[in-house]
C-alpha positions as CSV (number, residue, x, y, z in Angstrom):
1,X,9.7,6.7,-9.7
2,X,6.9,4.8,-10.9
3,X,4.1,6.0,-14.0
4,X,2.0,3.0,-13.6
5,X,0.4,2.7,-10.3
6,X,-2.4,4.4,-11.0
7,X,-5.9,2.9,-12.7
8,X,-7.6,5.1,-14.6
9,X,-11.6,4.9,-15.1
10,X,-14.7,7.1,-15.8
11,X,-16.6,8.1,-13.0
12,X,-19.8,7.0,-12.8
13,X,-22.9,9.8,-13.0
14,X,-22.6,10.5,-9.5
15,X,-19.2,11.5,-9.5
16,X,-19.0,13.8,-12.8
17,X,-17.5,16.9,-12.5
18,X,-16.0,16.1,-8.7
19,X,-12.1,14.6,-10.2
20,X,-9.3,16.5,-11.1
21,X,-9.8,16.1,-15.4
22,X,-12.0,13.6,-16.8
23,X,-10.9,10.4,-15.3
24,X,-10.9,9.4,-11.8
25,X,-7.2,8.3,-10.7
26,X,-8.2,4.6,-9.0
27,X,-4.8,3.9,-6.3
28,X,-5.8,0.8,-5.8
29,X,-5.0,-1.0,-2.3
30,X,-2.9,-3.8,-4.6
31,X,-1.1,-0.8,-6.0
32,X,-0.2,0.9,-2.6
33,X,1.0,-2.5,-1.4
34,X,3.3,-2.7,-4.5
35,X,4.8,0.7,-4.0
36,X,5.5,0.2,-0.8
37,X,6.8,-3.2,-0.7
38,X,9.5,-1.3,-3.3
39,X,10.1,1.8,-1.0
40,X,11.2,-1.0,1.5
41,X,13.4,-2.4,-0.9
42,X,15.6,1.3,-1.5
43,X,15.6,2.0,2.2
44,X,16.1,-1.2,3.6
45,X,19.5,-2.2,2.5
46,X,19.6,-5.2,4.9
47,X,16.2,-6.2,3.9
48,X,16.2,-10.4,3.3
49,X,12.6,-10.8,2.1
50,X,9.2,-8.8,1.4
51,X,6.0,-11.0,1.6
52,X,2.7,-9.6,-0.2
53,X,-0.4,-11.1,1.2
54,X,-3.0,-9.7,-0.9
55,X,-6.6,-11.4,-2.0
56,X,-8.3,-12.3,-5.4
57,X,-10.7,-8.5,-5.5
58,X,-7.0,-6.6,-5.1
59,X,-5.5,-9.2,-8.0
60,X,-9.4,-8.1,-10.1
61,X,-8.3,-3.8,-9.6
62,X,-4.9,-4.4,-10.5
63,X,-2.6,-6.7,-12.4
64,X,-0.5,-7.3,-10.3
65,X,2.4,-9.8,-12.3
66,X,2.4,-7.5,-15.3
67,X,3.2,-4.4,-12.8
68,X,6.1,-6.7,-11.6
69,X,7.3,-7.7,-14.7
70,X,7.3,-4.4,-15.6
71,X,9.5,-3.2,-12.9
72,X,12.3,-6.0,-14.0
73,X,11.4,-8.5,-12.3
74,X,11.0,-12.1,-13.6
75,X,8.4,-14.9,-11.7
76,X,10.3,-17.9,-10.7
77,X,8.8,-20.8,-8.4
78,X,4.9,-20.3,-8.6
79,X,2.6,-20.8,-4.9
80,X,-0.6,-21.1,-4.2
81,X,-3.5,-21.8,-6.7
82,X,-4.0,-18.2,-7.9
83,X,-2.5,-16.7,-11.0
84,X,-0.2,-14.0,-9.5
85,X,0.9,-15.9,-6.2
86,X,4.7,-16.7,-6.6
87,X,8.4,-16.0,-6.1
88,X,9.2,-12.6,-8.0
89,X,13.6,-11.8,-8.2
90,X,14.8,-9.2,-9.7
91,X,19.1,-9.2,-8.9
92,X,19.2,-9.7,-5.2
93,X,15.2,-9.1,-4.5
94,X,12.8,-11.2,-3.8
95,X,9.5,-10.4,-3.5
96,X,7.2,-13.3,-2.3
97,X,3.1,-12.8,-3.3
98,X,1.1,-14.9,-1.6
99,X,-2.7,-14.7,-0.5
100,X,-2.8,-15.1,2.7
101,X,-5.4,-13.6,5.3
102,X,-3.9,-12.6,9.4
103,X,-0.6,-12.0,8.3
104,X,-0.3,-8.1,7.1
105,X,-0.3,-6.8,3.4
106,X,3.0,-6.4,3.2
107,X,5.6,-8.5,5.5
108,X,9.1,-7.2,5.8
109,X,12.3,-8.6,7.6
110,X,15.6,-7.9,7.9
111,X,18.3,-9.1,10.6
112,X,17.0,-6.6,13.4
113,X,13.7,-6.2,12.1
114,X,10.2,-7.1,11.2
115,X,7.7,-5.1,9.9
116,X,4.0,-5.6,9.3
117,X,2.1,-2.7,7.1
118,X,-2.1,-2.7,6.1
119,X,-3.1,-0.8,3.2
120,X,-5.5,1.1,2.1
121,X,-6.1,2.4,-1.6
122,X,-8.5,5.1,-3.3
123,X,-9.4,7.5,-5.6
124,X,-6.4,10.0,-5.1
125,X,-8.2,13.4,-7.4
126,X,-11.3,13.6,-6.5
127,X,-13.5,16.3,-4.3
128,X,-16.6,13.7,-4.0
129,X,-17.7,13.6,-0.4
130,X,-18.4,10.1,-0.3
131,X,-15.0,8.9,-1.7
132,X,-13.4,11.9,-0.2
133,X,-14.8,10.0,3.6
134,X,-13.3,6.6,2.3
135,X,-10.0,8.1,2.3
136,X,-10.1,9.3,6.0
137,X,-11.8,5.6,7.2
138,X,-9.4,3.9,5.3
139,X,-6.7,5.7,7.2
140,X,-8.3,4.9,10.8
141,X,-9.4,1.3,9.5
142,X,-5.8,0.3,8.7
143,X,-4.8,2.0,12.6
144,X,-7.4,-0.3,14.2
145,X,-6.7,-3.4,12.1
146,X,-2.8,-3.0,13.6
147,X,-4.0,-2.3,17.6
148,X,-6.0,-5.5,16.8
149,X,-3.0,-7.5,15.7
150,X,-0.3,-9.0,18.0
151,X,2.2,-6.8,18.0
152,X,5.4,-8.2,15.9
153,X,8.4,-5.5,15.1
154,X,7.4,-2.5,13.6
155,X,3.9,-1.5,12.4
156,X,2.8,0.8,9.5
157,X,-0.3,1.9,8.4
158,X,0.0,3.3,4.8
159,X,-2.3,4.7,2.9
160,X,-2.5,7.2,-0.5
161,X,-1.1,10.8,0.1
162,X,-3.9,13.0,-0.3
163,X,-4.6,16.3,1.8
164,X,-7.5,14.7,3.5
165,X,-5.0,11.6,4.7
166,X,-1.9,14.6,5.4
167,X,-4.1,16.3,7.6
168,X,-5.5,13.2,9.2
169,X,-2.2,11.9,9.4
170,X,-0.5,15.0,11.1
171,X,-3.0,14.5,14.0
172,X,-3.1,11.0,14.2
173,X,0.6,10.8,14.2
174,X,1.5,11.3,17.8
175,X,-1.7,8.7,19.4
176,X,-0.7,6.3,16.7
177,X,2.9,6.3,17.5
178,X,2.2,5.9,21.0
179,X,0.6,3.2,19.9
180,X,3.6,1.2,18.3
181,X,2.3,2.4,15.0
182,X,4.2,4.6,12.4
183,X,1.9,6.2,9.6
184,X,3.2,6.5,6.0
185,X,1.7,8.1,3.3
186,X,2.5,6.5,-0.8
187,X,1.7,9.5,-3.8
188,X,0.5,8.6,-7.3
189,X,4.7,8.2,-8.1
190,X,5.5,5.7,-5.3
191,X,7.5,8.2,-3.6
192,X,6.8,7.4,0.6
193,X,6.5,10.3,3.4
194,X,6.7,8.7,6.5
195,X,5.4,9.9,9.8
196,X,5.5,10.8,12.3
197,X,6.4,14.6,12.0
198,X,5.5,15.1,15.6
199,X,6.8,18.4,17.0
């Protein structure tokens, strides 16, 4: 599992004393993306190619080639006019990062399959109302943005694993899937709980 998703930063005076110790733990939506576009990778034996589509404010919150480099992988052809956007291989994965809006932050396929996922990130230790609220609407904001979107395979919203996004997600789980959409859930470690756990 992963140490380096998360962003560390002071809070600013309106948030003091509301985090879990003295920084605020910034899960950024580039991060989630990352962590999940990997997850896909371990569970997804058959899996031919993993698109990233993020845009330049998710490159400004996290560094998104050194996190890739990091992980062992080593940037081959380069796309697009940004400085991250490019062909990433590590072994037998490719990841492709390219900005580019209408198409889902995170594109899988395999033979049988194609998935579409929309992130969300946030601040993943903290009891501040207002951020606290950004959580659950980034949950039901990544929901919408998928009902709004043509249908193509499967859909997944995923979003940090906090107890406010558990809880939402527990009762979101059965409307969403009878939606088409499947809800999954990213911690601080990468590690993925998928949903849903519909009784």
């Amino acid at each position: 599992m992963f140490d380096d998703l998360i962003v560390e930063k002071s809070p600013p005076p309106n948030r003091r004393g509301t985090c879990t110790g003295e920084k605020e733990h910034h899960f950024t939506e580039a991060a989630v993306m990352l962590a999940f576009a990997e997850h896909l990778s371990r569970t997804l034996p058959a899996l031919k190619r993993v698109e990233l589509h993020p845009d330049g404010e998710h490159a400004k919150q996290f560094d998104i080639v050194r996190w890739l480099l990091a992980q062992g992988f080593v940037r081959g052809e380069k796309r697009g006019k940004t400085t991250y956007g490019g062909m990433y291989v590590r072994g037998q994965q490719t990841i492709f990062v390219q900005p580019k809006s209408g198409q889902g932050d995170v594109v899988a396929e395999t033979n049988v399959l194609k998935l579409s996922a929309e992130c969300k990130g946030g601040i993943v230790n903290t009891s501040h109302a207002g951020q606290v609220s950004r959580l659950r609407k980034g949950l039901c904001e990544v929901i919408g943005q998928l009902m709004q979107t043509p249908k193509r395979g499967v859909q997944v919203a995923v979003v940090p694993n906090t107890a406010v996004t558990l809880r939402l997600a527990r009762k979101l789980a059965p409307r969403a899937h009878d939606a088409g959409i499947e809800i999954a859930l990213v911690d601080s470690k990468g590690r993925v709980t998928d949903f849903p756990f519909v009784s």
